[in-house]
C-alpha positions, -999 to +999 in steps of 0.1 A: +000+000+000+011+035-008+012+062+013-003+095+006+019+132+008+002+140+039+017+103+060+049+106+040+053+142+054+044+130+092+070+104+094+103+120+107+135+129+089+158+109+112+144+081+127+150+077+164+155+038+166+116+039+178+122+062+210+087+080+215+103+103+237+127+118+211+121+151+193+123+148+155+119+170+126+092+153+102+101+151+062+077+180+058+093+204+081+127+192+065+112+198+033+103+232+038+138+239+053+155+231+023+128+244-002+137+279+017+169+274+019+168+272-021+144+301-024+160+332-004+197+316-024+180+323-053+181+364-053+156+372-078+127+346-066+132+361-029+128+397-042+089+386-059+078+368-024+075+404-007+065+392+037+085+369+047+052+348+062+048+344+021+080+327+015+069+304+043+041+294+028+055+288-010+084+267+008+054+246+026+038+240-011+070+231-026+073+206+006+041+195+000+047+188-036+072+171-032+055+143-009+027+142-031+047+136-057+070+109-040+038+092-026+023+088-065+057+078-081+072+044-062 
């Protein structure tokens, strides 16, 4: 069975060996890091997002993509 974006983005990053009491980042969050990461690098995109709370939220869609995209394609 496949799993959708949305349990592909809750599972975490880093595994923690199954340690419940362990913070983790989930693939999401990671996702979004690096999708903003890429974004402010990338002078001219950062320029046309204008708040801040807006580049957030593109980096969150291109996280989101991504899963969805992974989840379709296995």
């Amino acid at each position: 069975m496949n799993k959708t974006g949305k349990e592909l983005g809750n599972e975490p990053v880093f595994p923690a060996d199954g340690n419940p009491n362990l913070n983790y980042l989930t693939k999401r969050e990671y996702f979004a890091g690096l999708a903003m990461q890429g974004l402010i690098s990338s002078e001219t995109e950062y320029y046309n997002f204008g708040p801040f709370s807006n580049l957030a939220e593109q980096a969150v869609k291109r996280a989101d993509a991504l899963l969805n995209e992974l989840s379709t394609n296995k």
